[in-house]
C-alpha positions in Angstrom: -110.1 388.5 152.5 -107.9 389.6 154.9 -104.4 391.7 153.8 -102.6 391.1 156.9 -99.9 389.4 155.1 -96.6 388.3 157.2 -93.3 389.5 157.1 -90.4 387.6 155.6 -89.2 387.3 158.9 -90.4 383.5 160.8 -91.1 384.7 164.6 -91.1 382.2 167.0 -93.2 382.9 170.8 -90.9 381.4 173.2 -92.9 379.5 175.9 -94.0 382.0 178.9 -94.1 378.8 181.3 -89.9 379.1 181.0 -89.8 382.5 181.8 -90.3 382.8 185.3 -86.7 382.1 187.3 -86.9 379.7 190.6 -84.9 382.6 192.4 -87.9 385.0 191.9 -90.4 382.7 193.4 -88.1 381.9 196.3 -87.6 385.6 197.0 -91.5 386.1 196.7 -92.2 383.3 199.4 -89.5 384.5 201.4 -91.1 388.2 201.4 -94.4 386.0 202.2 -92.7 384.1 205.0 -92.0 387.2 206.5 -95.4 389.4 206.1 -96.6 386.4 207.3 -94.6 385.9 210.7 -95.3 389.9 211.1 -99.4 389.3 211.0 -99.1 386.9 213.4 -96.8 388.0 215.9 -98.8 391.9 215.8 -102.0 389.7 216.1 -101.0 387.6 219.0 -99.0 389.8 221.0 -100.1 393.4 219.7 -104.2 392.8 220.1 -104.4 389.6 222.4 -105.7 387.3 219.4 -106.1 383.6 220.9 -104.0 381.9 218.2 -103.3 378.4 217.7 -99.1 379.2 217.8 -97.9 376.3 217.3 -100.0 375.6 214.0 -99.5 379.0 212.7 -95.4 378.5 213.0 -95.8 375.0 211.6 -97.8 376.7 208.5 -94.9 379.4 208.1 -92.3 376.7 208.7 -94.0 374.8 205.6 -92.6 377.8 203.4 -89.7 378.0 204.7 -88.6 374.5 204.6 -89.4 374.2 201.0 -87.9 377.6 200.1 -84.6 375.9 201.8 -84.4 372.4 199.6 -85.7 374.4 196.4 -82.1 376.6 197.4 -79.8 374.0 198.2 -81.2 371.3 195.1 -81.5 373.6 192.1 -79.3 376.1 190.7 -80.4 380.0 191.2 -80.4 381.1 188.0 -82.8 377.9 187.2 -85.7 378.6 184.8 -89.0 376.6 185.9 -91.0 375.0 183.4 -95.0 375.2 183.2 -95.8 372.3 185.2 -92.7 373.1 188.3 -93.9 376.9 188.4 -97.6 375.1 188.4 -97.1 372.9 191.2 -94.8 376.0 193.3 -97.5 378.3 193.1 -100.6 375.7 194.4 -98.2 375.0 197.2 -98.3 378.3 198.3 -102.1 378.8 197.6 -102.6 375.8 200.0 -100.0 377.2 202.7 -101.7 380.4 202.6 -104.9 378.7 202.7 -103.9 376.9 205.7 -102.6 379.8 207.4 -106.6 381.4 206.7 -107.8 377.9 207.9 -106.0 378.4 211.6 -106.8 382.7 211.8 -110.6 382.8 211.2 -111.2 381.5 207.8 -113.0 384.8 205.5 -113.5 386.6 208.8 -109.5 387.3 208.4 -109.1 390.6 205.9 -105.6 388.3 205.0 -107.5 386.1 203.0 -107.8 388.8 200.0 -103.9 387.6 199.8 -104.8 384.2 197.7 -105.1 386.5 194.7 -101.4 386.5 194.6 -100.4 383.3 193.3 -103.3 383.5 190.5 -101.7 387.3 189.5 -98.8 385.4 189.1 -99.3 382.1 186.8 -101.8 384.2 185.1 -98.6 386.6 183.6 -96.6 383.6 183.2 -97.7 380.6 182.9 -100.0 378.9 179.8 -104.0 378.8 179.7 -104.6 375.6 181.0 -101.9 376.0 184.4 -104.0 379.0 185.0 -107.2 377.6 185.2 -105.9 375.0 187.1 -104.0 377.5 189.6 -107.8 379.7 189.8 -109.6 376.8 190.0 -107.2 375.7 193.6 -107.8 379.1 194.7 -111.5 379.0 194.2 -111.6 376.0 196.1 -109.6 377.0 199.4 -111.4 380.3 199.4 -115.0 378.0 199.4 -113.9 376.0 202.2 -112.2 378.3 204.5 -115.6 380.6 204.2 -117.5 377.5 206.3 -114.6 375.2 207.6 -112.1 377.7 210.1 -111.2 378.0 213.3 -112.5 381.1 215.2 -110.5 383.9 215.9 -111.0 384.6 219.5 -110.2 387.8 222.3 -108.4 387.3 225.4 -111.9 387.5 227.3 -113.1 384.7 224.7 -115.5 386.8 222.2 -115.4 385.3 219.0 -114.7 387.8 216.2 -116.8 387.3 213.3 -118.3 389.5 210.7 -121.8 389.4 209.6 -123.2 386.4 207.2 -123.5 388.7 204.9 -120.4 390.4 204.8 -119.0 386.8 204.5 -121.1 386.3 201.4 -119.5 389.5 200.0 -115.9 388.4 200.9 -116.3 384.8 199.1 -118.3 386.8 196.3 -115.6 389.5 196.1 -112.6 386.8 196.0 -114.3 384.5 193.6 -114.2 387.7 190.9 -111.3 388.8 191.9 -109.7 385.0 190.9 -111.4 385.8 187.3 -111.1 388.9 186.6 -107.3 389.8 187.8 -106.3 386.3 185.8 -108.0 387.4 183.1 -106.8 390.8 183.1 -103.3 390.3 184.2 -103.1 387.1 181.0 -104.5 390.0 178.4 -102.1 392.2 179.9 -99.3 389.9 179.6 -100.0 388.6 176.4 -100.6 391.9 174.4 -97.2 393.0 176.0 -95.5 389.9 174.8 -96.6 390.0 171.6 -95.7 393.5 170.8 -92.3 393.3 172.0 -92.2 390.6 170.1 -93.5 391.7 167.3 -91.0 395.5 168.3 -88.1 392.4 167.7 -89.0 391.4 164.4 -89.2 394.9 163.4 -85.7 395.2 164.5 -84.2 392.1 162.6 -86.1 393.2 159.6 -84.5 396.6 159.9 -80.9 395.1 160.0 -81.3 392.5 158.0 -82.2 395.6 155.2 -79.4 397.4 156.4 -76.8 395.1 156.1 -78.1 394.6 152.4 -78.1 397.7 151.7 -74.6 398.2 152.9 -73.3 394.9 151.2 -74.6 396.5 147.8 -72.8 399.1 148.1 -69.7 397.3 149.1 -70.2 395.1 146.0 -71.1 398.2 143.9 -67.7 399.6 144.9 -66.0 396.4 144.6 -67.0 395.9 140.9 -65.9 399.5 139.9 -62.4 399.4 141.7 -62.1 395.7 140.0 -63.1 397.0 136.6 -59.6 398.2 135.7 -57.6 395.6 136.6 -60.1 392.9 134.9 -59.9 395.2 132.0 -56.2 394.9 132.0 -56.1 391.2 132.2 -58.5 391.2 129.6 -56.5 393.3 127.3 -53.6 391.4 127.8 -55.0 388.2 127.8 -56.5 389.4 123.9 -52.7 390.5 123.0 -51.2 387.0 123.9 -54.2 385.2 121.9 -53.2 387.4 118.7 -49.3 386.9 119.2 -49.7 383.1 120.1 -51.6 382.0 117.6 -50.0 380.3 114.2 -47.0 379.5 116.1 -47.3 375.6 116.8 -44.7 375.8 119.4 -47.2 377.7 121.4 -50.0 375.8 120.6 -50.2 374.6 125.1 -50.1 379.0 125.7 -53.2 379.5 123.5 -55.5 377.9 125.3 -54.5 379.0 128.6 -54.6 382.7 127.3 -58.1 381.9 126.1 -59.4 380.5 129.2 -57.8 383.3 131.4 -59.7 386.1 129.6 -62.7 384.0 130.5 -62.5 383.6 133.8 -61.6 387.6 133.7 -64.7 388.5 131.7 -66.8 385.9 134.4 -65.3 387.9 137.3 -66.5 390.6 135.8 -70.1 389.4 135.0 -70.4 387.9 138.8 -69.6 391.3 140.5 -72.3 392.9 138.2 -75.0 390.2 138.6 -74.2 391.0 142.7 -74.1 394.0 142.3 -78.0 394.0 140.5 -80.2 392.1 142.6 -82.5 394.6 142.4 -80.5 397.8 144.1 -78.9 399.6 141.1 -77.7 401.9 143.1 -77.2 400.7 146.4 -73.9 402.6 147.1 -75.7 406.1 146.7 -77.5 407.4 149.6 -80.5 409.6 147.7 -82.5 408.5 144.5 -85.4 409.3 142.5 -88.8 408.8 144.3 -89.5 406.4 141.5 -86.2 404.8 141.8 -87.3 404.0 145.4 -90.5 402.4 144.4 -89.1 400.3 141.9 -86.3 398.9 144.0 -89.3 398.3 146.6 -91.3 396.5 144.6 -88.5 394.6 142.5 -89.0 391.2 144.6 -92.5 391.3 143.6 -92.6 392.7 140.3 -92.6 388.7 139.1 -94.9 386.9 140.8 -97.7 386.8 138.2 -99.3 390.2 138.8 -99.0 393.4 137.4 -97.7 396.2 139.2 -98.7 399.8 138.0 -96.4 403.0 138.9 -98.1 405.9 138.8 -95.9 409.4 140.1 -97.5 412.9 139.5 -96.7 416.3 140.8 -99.5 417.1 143.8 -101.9 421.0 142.7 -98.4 423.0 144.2 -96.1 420.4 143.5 -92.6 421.0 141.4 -92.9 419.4 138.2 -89.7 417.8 138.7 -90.1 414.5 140.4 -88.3 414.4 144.3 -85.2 412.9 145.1 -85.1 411.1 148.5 -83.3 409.2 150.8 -82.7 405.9 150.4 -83.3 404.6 154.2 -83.8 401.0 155.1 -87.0 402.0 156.3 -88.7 403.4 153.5 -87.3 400.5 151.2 -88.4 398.0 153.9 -91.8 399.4 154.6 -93.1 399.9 151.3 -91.7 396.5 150.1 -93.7 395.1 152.9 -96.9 397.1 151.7 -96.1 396.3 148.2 -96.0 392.3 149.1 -99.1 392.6 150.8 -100.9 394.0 148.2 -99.3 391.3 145.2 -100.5 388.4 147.6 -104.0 389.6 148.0 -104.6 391.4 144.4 -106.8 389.6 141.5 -104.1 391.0 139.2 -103.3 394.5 139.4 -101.7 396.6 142.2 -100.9 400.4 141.1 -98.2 402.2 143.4 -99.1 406.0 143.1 -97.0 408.6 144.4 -97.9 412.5 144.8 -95.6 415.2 145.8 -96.7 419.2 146.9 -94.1 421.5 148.1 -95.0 419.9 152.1 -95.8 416.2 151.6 -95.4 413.4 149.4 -97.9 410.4 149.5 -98.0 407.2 148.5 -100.7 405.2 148.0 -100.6 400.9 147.3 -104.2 399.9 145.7 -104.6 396.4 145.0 -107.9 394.9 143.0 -108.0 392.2 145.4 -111.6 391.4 148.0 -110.3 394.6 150.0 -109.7 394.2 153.9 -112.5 392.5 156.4 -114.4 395.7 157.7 -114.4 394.0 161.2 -110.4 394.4 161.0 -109.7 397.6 159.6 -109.6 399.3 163.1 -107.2 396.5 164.1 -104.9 396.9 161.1 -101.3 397.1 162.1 -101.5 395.2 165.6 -99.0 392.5 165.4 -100.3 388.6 165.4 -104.0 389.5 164.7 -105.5 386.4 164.1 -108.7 385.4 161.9 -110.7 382.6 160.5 -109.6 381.4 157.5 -111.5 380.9 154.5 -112.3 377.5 153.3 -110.1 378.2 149.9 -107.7 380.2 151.2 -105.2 377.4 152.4 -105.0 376.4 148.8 -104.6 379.7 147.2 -101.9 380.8 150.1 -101.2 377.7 152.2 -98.1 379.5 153.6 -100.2 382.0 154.5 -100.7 382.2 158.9 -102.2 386.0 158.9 -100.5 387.0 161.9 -100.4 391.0 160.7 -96.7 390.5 161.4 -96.0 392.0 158.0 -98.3 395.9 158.5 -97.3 395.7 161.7 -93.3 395.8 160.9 -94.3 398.2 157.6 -96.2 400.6 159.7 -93.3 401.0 162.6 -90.6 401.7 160.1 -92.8 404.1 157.9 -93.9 405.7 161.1 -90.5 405.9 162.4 -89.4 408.3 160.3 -92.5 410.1 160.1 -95.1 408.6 157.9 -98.9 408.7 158.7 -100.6 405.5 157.2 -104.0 404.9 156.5 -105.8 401.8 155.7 -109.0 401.6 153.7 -111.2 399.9 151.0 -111.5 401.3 147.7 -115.2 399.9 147.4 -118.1 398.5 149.5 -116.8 394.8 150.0 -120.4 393.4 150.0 -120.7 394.8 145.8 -120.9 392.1 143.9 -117.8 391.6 141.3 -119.3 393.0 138.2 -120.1 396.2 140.2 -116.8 396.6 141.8 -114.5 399.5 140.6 -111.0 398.6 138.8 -109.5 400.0 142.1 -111.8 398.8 144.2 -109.6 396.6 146.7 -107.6 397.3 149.9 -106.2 400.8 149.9 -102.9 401.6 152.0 -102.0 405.7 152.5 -98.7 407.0 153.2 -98.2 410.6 153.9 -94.6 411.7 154.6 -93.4 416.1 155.6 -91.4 416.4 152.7 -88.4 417.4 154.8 -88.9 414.0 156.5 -87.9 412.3 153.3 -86.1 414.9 151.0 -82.3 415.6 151.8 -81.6 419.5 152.6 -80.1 421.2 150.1 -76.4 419.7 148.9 -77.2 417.1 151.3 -77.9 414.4 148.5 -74.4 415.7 146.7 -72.1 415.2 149.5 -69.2 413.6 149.2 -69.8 410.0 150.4 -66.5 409.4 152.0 -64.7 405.6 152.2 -67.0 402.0 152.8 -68.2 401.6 155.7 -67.1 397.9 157.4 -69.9 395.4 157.3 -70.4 394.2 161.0 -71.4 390.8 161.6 
């Protein structure tokens, strides 16, 4: 079973069809309109070429007029969907396929040029435009290698290269189509993915920030509160006393009463806030154990049992570290913590050793461990696998995109960590042969001055709140 849990955070691929502009195709055909006008002229008036002129201009003139209405009908800053960029770039496969047709068909070098508008839908457009874009390209490049007309000298000698030669053109060109699509579309999509996969990272990093900084705002707010709550508490108590047995201030009693409740709810609210799981939130160093716990708190309640294990390393300090508190560690292991819940049978043990150069944390879970044809893969965003026929039932919400490692594995290693993924035990063991620890195994190996303040660092004076910025 895979352990390539996702992250919290609901990604959503925007449509790559959209993300081409109609201004950077029109500036593309106009750079074509003129490379074009150059060939011919140099050919025609440079080497004596017998052209057929008035065609040629009439194919250029194709390019232009349409590069002329798409200007004055649609906006510049237009965005084309799959099926307008679709239907631009066929238009210019079949104008540049014309302009072969009239020059000598695959005897003209030029014709290498009808890879261009495939490069291009292949980085931006969907699957099925591409194939339909290669597939046009294909086809022009088949019938200009037998239907042309002949390039001629001024003395009337047909220019042609040998049959074979031609063979290797159309040969060349047809790969080309196939593999540059299918390159440039790998390319493309890998790049896409991982920025947007680098973006998620990034809202997950804030999104832990700005919790982090609200607890401490609300950790500050309930201990700069607590005194005048107090007060109104105190007094509130007096009035009750002096009020009551006096039937002429029977009305006062009960209001006295109900203020010191609403003070003593005031005072409960700010301390439920300031809980939810970061104790200590307004503090900028804690216990490595501290850490873990406030890690794993989300997940400490989901039905399996989460085992903390923290032991000084052979040259370790018997006392246990005190580390930062950064958004990133908190973050990353509460992503490697979920991970392992979702996937465990029913135990995950978090164990942490320390030496006087490293501290490492390992996350075992006794879950089915990770598919051996993914480990290598591990912490790529959107990896995607078959599901197994139970698994939708077990996890139905469950996508396995990898979105989750992948965001774990940028913050831990953004502030130094080394992670390593294994399995604690040959997946193909049957269950009764499996060790306790026997499922996925996750490895995180900090420097110790990565993670542990200098010294007086962790006692400095922590100064006034900073604002929370929306």
């Amino acid at each position: 079973m895979s352990e390539t849990g996702p992250s919290d955070i609901v990604f959503q691929h925007p449509r790559r069809a959209n993300w081409i502009r109609l201004r950077t195709l029109i500036v593309l055909r106009w750079v074509a309109v003129a490379g074009q006008s150059i060939a011919i002229a140099a050919a025609h008036f440079w080497y004596g070429l017998q052209l057929e002129i008035g065609l040629c201009v009439l194919a250029i003139g194709l390019s232009v007029i349409a590069n002329l209405v798409a200007m004055f009908i649609y906006p510049a800053n237009r965005r084309l969907n799959e099926g307008e960029a679709m239907l631009m770039l066929v238009f210019d496969l079949a104008q540049l396929g014309l302009l072969i047709y009239l020059t000598g068909g695959l005897h003209n070098p030029f014709a290498l040029l009808l890879l261009t508008p495939v490069t291009i839908a292949a980085t931006a457009l969907g699957l099925n435009a591409v194939l339909i874009v290669g597939a046009v390209a294909i086809g022009i490049v088949t019938f200009v290698a037998f239907h042309y007309l002949p390039l001629r000298t001024v003395q009337g000698f047909v220019l042609r290269v040998p049959s074979i030669f031609l063979f290797g053109s159309w040969i060349a060109i047809v790969i080309g189509v196939s593999f540059l699509a299918l390159y440039a579309r790998k390319v493309t999509t890998e790049i896409a993915a991982m920025g947007d996969a680098l973006l998620a990272t990034q809202l997950a990093l804030a999104r832990e920030q700005k919790l982090t900084d609200l607890g401490g705002v609300i950790a500050a707010a309930a201990h700069e509160l607590g005194t005048p709550l107090a007060t109104i508490k105190l007094v509130s108590s007096e009035m009750v006393d002096e009020i009551q047995g006096d039937a002429d201030l029977e009305s006062l009693l009960e209001d006295s009463r109900l203020i010191g409740q609403q003070a003593d709810r005031c005072r409960e609210i700010l301390r439920s806030m300031g809980r939810a799981g970061k104790d200590d939130l307004h503090m900028r160093t804690a216990p490595l154990q501290t850490v873990l716990e406030e890690a794993a708190e989300p997940h400490l309640g989901r039905g399996k049992r989460v085992h903390f294990d923290l032991h000084p390393g052979p040259s370790g300090d018997e006392r246990q570290p005190e580390i930062r508190r950064s958004s990133e560690v908190i973050h990353g292991m509460r992503n490697l913590i979920q991970n392992a819940v979702d996937f465990a049978a029913a135990n995950v043990w978090v164990e942490a050793r320390w030496t006087n150069q490293s501290i490492t944390i390992r996350v075992i879970d006794d879950g089915e461990g990770y598919p051996t044809h993914l480990i290598g893969r591990i912490g790529d965003p959107f990896v995607r696998r078959r599901r197994s026929p139970d698994e939708p039932r077990r996890r139905p919400e469950y996508e396995g995109m990898g979105l989750g490692l992948f965001i774990a594995k940028t913050l831990l290693e953004r502030i130094g960590a080394e992670l390593t993924f294994a399995n604690g035990s040959d997946p193909f063991l049957a269950p009764e042969e499996r060790p306790e620890k026997g499922g996925a195994i996750v490895e995180v190996t900090w420097p110790r001055d990565r993670l542990v303040p200098h010294e007086g660092e962790s006692r400095a004076a922590l100064g006034s709140n900073r604002p929370i910025e929306a």
